[in-house]
C-alpha positions as CSV (number, residue, x, y, z in Angstrom):
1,X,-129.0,1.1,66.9
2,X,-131.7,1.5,65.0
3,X,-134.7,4.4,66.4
4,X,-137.4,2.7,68.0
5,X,-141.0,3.9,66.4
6,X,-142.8,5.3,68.9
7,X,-146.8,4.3,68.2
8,X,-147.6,4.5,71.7
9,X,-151.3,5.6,72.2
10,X,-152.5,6.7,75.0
11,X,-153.9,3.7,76.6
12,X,-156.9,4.8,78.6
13,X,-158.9,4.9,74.9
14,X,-157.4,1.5,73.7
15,X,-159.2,-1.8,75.0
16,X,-158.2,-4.6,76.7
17,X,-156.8,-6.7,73.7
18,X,-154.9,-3.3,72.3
19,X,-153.0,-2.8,75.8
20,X,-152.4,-6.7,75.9
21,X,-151.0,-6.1,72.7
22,X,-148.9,-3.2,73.3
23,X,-147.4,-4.3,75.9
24,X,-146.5,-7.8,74.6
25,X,-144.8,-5.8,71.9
26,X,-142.8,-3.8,74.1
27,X,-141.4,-6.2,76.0
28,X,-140.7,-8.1,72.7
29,X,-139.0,-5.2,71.7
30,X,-137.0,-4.6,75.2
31,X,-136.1,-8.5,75.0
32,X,-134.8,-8.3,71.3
33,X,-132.9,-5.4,72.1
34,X,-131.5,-7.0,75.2
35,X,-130.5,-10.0,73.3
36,X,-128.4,-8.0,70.7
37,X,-127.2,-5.9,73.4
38,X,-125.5,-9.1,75.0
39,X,-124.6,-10.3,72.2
40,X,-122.7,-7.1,70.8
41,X,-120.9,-7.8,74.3
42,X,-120.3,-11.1,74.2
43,X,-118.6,-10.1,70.1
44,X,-116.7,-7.3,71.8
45,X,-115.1,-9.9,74.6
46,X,-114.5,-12.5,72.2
47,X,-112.7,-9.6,69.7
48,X,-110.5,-8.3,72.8
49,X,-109.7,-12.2,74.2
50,X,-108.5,-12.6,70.6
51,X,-107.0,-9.5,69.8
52,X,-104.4,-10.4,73.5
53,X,-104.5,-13.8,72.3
54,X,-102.4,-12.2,69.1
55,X,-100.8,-10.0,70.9
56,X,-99.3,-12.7,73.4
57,X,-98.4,-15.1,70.3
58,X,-96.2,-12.1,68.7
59,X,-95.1,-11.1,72.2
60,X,-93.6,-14.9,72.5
61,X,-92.6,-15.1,68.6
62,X,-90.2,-11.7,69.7
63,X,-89.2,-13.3,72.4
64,X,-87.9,-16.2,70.9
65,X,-86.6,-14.3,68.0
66,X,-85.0,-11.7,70.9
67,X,-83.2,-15.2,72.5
68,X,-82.2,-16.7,68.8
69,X,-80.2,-13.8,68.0
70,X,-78.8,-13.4,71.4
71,X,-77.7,-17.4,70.7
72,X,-76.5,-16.6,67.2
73,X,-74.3,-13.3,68.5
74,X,-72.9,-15.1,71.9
75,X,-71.9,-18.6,69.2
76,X,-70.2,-16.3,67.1
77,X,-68.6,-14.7,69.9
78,X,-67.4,-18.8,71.4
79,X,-66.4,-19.0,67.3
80,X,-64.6,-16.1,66.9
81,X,-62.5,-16.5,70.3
82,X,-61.5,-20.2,69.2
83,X,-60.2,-19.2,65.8
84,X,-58.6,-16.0,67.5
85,X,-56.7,-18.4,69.4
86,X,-56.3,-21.2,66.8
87,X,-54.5,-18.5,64.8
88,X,-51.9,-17.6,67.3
89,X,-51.3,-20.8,68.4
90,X,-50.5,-21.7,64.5
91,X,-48.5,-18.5,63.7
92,X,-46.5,-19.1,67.0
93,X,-45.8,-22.6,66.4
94,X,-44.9,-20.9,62.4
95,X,-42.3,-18.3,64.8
96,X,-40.9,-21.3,67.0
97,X,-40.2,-23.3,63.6
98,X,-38.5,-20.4,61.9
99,X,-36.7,-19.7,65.3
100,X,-35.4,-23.1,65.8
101,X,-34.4,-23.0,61.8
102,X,-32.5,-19.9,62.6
103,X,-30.7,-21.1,65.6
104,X,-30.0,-24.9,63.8
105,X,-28.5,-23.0,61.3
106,X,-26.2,-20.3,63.4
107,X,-25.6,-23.7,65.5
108,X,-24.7,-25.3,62.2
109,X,-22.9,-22.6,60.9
110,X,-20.8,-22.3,64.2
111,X,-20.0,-25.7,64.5
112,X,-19.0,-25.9,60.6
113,X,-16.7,-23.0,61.4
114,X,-15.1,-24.8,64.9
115,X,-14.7,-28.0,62.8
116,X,-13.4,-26.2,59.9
117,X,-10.8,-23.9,62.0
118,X,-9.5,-26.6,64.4
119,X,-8.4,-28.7,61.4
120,X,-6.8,-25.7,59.6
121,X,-5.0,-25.2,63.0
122,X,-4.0,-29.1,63.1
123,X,-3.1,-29.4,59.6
124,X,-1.1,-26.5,60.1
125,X,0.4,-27.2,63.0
126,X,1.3,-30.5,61.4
């Protein structure tokens, strides 16, 4: 704040206008400075309302930020559990095939054999 000028004169030599004067100007002065006081305040409020208004906008942009990852890691969790379980259920159905090939073919094989040795036995026996 700027220094207040004291010209303040002792009043008992002044006259009437002069103290009429002076003290007009004073409380001028006390009003003018009261009116910038309250409105430095009122500035200072309106710079702290605005300042938590920020504050609560970026507080709720984290937030949802915070619960669109947490979405993102739990999907790719769901994701990564259903093709997890796709691919077992395709390399077992792979096994099952190759499995049943194996045992068509040792059942092929055997029955081959059977047919093969029981007419070796009946032409021989013939």
């Amino acid at each position: 704040m700027a220094d207040k000028i004291e010209t303040k004169r002792p009043l008992d030599d002044q006259g009437v206008l002069a103290v009429g004067v002076e003290s007009a100007t004073q409380a001028i002065e006390k009003t003018i400075l009261a009116g910038f006081g309250i409105v430095r305040d009122v500035r200072g409020e309106l710079a702290q309302r605005a300042l938590g208004v920020i504050d609560w906008v970026e507080g709720t942009q984290q937030g949802f930020v915070r619960v669109a990852r947490s979405v993102v890691q739990r999907t790719d969790e769901v994701a990564t559990a259903w093709v997890d379980a796709n691919e077992q259920l395709a390399l077992g159905i792979v096994r099952a095939v190759r499995t049943t090939g194996h045992g068509a073919t040792l059942f092929a094989s055997r029955t081959a054999a059977n047919l093969t040795s029981t007419r070796r036995e009946v032409v021989a026996q013939a």
